[in-house]
C-alpha positions in Angstrom: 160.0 95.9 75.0 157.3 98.1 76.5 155.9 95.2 78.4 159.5 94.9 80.0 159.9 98.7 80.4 156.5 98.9 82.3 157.6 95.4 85.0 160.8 97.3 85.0 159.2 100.8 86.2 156.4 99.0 88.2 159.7 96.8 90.0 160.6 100.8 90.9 157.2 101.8 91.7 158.1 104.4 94.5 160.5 106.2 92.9 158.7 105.9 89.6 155.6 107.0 90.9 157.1 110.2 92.6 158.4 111.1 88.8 155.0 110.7 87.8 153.4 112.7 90.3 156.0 115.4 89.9 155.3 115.2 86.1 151.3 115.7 86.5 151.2 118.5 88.6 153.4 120.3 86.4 151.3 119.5 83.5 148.1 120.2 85.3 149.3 123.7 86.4 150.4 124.2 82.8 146.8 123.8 81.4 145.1 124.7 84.4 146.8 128.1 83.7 145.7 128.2 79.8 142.3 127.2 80.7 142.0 129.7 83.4 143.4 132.5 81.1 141.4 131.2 77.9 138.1 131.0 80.3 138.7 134.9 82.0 139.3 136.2 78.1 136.0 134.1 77.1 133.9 135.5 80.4 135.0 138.6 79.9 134.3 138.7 75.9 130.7 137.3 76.5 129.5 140.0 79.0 128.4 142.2 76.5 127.2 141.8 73.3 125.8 143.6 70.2 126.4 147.2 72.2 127.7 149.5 69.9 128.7 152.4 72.4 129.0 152.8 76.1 128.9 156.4 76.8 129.9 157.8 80.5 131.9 160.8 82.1 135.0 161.8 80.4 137.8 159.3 82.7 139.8 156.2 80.8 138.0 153.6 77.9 138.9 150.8 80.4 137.2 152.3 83.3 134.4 153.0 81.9 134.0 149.3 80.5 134.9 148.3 84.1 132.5 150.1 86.3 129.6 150.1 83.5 129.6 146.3 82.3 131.6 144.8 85.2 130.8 146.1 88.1 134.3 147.1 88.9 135.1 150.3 90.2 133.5 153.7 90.8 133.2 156.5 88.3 134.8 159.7 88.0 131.4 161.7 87.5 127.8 161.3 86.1 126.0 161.8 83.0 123.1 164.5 83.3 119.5 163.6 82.6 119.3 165.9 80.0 122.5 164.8 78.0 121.2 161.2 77.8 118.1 162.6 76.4 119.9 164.6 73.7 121.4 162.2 72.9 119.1 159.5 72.9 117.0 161.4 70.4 120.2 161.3 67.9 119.2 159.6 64.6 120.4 156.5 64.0 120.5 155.3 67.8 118.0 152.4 67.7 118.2 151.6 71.2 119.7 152.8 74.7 119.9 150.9 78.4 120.5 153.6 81.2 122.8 152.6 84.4 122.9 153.9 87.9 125.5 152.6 90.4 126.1 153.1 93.4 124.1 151.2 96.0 124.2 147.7 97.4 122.5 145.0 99.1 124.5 142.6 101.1 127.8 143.1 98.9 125.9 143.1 95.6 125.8 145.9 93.3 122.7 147.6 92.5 122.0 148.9 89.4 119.0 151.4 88.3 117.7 151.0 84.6 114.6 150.9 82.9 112.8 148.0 81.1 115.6 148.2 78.3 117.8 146.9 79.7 115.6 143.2 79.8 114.6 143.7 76.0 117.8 145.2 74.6 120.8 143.9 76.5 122.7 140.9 75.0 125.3 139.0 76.3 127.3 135.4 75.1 126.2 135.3 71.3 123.5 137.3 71.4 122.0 135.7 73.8 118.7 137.6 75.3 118.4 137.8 79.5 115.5 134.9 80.1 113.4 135.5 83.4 113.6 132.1 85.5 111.4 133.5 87.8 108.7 136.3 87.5 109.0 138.8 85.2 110.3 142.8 85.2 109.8 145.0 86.9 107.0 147.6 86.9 106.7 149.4 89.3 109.6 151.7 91.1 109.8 149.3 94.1 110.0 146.2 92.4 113.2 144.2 92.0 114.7 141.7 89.6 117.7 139.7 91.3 120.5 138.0 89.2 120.8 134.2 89.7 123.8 134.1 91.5 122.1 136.8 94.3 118.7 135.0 94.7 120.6 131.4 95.1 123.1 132.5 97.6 120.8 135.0 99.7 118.7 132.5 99.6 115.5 134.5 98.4 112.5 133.6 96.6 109.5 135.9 94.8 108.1 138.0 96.5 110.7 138.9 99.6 111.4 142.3 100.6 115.0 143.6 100.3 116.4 146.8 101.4 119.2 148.4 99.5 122.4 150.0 101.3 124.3 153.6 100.3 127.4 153.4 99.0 129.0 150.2 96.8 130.9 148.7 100.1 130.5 145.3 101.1 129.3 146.5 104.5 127.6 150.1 104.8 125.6 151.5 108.0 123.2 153.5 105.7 120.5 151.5 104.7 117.1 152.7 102.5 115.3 150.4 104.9 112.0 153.4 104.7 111.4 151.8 101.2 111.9 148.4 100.6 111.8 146.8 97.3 109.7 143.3 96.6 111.4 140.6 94.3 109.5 140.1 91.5 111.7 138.5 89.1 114.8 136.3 88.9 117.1 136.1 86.1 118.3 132.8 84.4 122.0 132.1 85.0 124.5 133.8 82.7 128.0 133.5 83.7 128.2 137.3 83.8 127.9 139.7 86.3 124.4 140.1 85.3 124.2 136.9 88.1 125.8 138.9 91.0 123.8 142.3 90.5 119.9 143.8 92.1 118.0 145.3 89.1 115.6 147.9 90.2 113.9 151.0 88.3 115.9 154.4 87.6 112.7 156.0 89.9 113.3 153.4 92.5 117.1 154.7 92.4 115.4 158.5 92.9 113.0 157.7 95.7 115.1 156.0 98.1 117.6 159.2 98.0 114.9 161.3 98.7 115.8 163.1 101.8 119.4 161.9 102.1 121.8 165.0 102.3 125.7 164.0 101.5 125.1 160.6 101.9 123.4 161.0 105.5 119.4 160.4 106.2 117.9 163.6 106.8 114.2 162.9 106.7 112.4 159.9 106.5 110.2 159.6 103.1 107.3 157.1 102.5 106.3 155.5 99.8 103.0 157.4 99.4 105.1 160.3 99.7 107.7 159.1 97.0 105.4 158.5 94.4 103.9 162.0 94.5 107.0 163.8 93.2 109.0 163.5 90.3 111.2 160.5 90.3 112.8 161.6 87.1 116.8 160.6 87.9 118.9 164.1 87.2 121.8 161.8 86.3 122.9 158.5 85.4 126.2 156.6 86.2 126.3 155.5 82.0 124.7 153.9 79.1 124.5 151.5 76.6 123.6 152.8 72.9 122.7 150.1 70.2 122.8 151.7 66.1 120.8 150.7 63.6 123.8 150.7 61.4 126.7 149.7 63.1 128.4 151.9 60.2 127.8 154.7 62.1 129.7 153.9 65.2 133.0 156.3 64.7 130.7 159.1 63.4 128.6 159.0 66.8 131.7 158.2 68.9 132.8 161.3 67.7 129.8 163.3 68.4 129.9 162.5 71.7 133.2 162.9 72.4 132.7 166.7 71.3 129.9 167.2 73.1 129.7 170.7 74.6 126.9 170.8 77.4 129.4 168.3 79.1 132.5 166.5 79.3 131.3 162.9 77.7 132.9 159.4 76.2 131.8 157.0 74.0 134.0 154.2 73.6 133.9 150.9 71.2 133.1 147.8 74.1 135.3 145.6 71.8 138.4 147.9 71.8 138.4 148.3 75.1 138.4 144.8 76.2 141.6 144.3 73.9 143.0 147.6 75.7 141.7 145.6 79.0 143.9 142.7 77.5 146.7 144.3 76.6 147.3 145.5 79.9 147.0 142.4 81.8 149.0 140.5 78.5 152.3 140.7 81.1 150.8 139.0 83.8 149.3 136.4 81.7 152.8 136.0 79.9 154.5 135.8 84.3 152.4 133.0 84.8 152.3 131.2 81.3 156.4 131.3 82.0 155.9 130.1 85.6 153.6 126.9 84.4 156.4 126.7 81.9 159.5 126.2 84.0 157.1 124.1 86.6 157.1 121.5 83.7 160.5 121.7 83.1 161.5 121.0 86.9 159.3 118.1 86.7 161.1 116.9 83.4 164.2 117.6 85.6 163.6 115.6 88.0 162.6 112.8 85.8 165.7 112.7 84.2 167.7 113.2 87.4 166.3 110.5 88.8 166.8 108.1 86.0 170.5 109.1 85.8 170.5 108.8 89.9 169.5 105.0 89.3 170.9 104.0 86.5 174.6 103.2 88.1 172.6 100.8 90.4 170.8 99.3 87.1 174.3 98.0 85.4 174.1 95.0 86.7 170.3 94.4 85.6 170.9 95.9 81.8 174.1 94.0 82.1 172.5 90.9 82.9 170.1 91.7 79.7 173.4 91.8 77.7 174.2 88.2 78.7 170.6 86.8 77.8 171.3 88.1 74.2 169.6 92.2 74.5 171.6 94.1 72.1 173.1 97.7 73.2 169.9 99.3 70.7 167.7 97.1 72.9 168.7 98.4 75.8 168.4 102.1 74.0 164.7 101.5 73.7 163.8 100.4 76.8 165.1 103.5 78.8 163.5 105.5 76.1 160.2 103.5 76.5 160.1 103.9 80.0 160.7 107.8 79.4 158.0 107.9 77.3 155.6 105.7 79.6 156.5 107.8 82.7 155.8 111.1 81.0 152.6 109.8 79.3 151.1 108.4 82.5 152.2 111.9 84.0 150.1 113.4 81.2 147.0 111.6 82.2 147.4 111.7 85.9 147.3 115.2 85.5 144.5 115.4 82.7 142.7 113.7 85.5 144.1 116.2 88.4 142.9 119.1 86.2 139.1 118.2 85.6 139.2 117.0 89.6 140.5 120.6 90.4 138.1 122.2 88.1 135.2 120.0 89.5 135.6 121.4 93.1 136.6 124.8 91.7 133.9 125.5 89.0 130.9 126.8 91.6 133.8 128.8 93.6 134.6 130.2 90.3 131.1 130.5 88.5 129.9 132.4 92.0 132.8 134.6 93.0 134.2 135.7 89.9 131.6 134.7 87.2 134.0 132.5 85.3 132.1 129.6 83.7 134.3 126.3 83.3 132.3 124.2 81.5 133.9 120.4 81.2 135.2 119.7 77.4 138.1 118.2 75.9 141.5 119.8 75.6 141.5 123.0 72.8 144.3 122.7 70.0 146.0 124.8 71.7 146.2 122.7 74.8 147.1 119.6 72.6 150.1 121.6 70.9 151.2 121.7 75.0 150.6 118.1 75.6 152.4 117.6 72.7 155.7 119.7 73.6 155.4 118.1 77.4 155.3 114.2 75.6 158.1 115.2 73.1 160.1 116.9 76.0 159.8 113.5 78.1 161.2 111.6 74.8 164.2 113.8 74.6 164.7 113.9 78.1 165.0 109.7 78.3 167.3 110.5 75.4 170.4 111.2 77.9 169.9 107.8 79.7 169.1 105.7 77.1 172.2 106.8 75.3 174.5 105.8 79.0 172.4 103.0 78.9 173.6 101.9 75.2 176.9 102.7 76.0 177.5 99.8 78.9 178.9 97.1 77.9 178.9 93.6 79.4 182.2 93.3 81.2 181.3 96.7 82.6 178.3 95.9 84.2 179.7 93.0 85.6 183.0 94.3 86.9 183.5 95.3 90.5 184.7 99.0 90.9 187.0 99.8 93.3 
């Protein structure tokens, strides 16, 4: 029977092969979106790891975790010098990583810190950041580019890069009276640690030498630079990791209080889960879109059996009178259900991992989203599952017309 159900839909092959088409783009835009939404939560989750606190100016949890670990955003205020330093000096802080924003280079965030930040910061599952290139840097005018900067910028060890003011893609005030040399590149992470410039906190200092609300009043050397104090007054945030993650609440609550000036320490982990419940809707929009995409497509399927089976009743009744019983012909509008909607399946299996083939490097450079190639999760079974038991009951409907012909009235003429 399902050799005579697949001549049968081959015998149709135009119409049958527009069901099927219709049937894998619906299914690929059903996982495309889980594995899209699975992959952001995943890219997201593995920016940061075994951070305790992120301490920044008094604003929103989520905005802090935005502008300080993704790159997105500005914040309200900064953290003074000497705040960090009180701070910092708290017992039971094991570690910190200081963060300046608010420069560029060529669209790219730049981001002041100290050598930390290549010793303490974590991301993935605890993985450490590995040089590919070069080492850190040591010196206030030495740079460390993330992977996804040095490969599309095109720049190798050793280079000189000038850093813009402001966080714009485009900016007409450039530090180009002290340049910074490329000493390091960092291995690939599928973070945002790929699309930012790493330079010192005193590299941060000594290019705004001499800049008065945001303009540049008077040209500073290098020489000149490194004379003064490049001690930063304040910092954008920081990273705190305990030596007992016990005492996370207690310190969240210090600095929460903390009198010298308005401060926030918030949890990296709750705040991604407040990040998530606030985009839960759109996730839910677009999960119900793929949704009723798959249903149009099982639509269809079934319309356009129902469409041709009044011009089939002389075929199935032509079956009748070489002995098929009405069950037989049951089956083989069920099989061919079933075939169409599991060749659907695989056509757009294979429409999926083509999409994601030309998509990954889009992906992996705009956004940071890694899409690495692996069989379907359980998750994205339980949907294949649901599409394939859909199909069956949607060939249900025809097979039953189907079972219901009878001999005399395939081969009677209507008038």
């Amino acid at each position: 029977m399902l050799r005579l159900a697949l001549h049968s839909l081959w015998a149709r092959r135009l119409t049958a092969s527009l069901t099927l088409l219709a049937v894998a783009i619906s299914v690929t835009l059903l996982l495309g979106v889980e594995r899209v939404r699975s992959q952001a939560r995943d890219s997201f989750a593995n920016t940061v790891s075994g951070t305790d606190l992120i301490v920044g100016a008094r604003s929103g949890q989520v905005n802090l975790l935005l502008y300080s670990v993704f790159r997105i955003g500005n914040p309200t205020n900064n953290v003074g010098w000497d705040a960090y330093q009180q701070i910092r000096a708290l017992p039971g802080i094991a570690w910190t990583i200081p963060l300046s924003l608010g420069d560029s280079h060529k669209g790219f965030r730049v981001l002041g810190t100290n050598g930390d930040y290549f010793n303490h910061l974590r991301y993935g599952r605890q993985q450490p950041l590995v040089m590919a290139e070069g080492h850190p840097f040591a010196t206030p005018f030495e740079a460390v580019l993330g992977a996804e900067v040095a490969r599309k910028l095109g720049y190798r060890i050793g280079q000189a890069i000038v850093i813009a003011h402001g966080a714009g893609s485009t900016s007409f005030s450039q530090h180009d009276n002290l340049p910074f040399k490329v000493v390091g590149i960092l291995a690939p992470t599928g973070t945002p640690i790929d699309r930012t410039v790493h330079v010192p906190l005193a590299g941060i200092e000594a290019i705004h030498l001499g800049w008065d609300s945001g303009r540049h009043s008077k040209a500073v050397t290098a020489d000149q630079a490194l004379e003064q104090d490049l001690t930063p007054k304040t910092i954008t945030a920081f990273m705190v990791g305990l030596g007992n993650r016990i005492m996370a609440f207690q310190l969240q609550r210090t600095i929460n209080t903390w009198r010298s000036e308005p401060l926030m320490a918030i949890l990296p982990g709750a705040a991604l889960q407040e990040l998530w419940g606030l985009l839960s809707v759109a996730e839910r929009a677009l999960a119900i879109i793929a949704g009723f995409v798959v249903v149009a497509g099982l639509i269809g399927m079934l319309t356009t059996q129902l469409a041709g089976l009044n011009e089939r009743r002389r075929e199935l009744a032509i079956l009748r009178s070489l002995g098929a019983r009405p069950l037989h012909l049951f089956t083989l509008l069920t099989l061919e259900s079933l075939a169409l909607t599991s060749l659907g399946i695989l056509a757009g299996l294979a429409l999926l991992y083509g999409a994601q083939a030309l998509a990954a490097p889009l992906l992996a450079s705009q956004y940071g989203l890694l899409f690495p190639f692996a069989m379907p999760s359980t998750y994205e079974w339980q949907l294949i599952g649901l599409v394939w038991l859909a199909g069956l009951l949607i060939g249900l409907l025809p097979a039953w017309r189907a079972y219901r012909y009878s001999l005399s009235d395939g081969m009677s003429i209507r008038l």
